[in-house]
SEDREN-563257 format. One line per field, with one value per residue (C-alpha): residue number from 0; residue in one letter; x, y, z. Coordinates in steps of 0.5 Angstrom, whole numbers, plus 500, padded with zeros to 3 digits. Each point is the difference from the previous one (the first is absolute). Example, Ala and Ser with C-alpha at 12.3 -4.5 7.8 and 13.67 -1.06 7.14 Angstrom:
! residues 2
seq (0 | 1)
type (A | S)
u (525 | 502)
v (491 | 507)
w (516 | 498)
This chain:
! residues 75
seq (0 | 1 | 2 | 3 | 4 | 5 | 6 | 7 | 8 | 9 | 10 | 11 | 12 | 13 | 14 | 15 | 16 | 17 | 18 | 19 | 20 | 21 | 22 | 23 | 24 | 25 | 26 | 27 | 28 | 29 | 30 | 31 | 32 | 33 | 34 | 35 | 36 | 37 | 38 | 39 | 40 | 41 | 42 | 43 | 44 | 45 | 46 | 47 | 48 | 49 | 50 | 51 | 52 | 53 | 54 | 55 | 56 | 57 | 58 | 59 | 60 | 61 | 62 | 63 | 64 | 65 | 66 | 67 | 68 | 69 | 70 | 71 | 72 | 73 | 74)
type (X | X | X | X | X | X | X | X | X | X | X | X | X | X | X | X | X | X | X | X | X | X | X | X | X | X | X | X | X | X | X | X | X | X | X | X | X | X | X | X | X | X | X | X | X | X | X | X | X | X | X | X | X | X | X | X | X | X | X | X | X | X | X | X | X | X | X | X | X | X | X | X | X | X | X)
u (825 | 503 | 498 | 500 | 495 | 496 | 498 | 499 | 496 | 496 | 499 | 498 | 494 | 497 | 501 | 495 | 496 | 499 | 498 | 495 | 496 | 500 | 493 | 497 | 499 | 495 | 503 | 494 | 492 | 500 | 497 | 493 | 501 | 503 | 504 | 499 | 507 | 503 | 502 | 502 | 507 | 500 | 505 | 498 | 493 | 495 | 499 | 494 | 500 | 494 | 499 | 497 | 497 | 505 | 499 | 497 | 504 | 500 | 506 | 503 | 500 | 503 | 500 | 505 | 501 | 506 | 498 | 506 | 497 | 499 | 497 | 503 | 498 | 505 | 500)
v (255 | 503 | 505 | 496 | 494 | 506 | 502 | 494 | 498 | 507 | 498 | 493 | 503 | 506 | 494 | 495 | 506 | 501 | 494 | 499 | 507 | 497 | 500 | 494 | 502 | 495 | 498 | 496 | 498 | 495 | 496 | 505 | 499 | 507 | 501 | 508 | 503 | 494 | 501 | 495 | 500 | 496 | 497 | 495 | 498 | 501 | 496 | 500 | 501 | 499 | 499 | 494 | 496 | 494 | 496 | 505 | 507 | 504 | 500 | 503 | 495 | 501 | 496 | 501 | 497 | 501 | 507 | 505 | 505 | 503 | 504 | 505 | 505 | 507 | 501)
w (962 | 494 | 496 | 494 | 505 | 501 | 493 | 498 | 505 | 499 | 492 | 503 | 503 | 495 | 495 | 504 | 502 | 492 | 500 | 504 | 498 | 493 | 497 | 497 | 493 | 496 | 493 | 498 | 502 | 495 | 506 | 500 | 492 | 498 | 495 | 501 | 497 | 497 | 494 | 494 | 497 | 493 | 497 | 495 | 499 | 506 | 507 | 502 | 508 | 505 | 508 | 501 | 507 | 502 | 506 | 503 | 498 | 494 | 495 | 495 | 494 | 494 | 493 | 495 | 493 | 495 | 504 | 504 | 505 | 508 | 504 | 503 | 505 | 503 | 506)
C-alpha cells in the first residue's frame, strides 16, 4: 500500500472519529415554549412571533403585516 493510500486513509478515520464524538448542541427549545436568548431583528415594521399548539406540538408562529423582521440567536 502506498504512502499516499495510507495517509488518506488516516485522515479518513481522525474525520469520522470527530464525527462521532461531536456533541449535540440545542439551538432552539421552542417545542417546551422557550424563546430564552432569541432576540429581534427589525427591519421595517415589527412581527409579532409566538409559540402556539398545532396538532399536538408547539410552533413558532409569526404574523407580519407590511412588516420585515427576524429572530436571531448567536451561538
Amino acid at each position: 500500500m502506498s504512502e499516499l493510500v495510507r495517509i488518506f486513509i488516516l485522515i479518513c478515520l481522525l474525520s469520522l472519529s470527530v464525527f462521532l464524538h461531536a456533541e449535540t448542541m440545542a439551538i432552539g427549545q421552542f417545542s417546551k415554549g422557550d424563546l430564552s436568548g432569541w432576540k429581534e431583528k427589525i427591519f421595517d415594521g415589527k412581527t409579532v412571533y409566538k409559540i402556539k399548539q398545532l396538532e399536538d406540538k408547539s410552533v413558532l408562529e409569526a404574523y407580519s403585516s407590511n412588516s420585515a423582521s427576524g429572530l436571531f440567536k448567536k451561538v
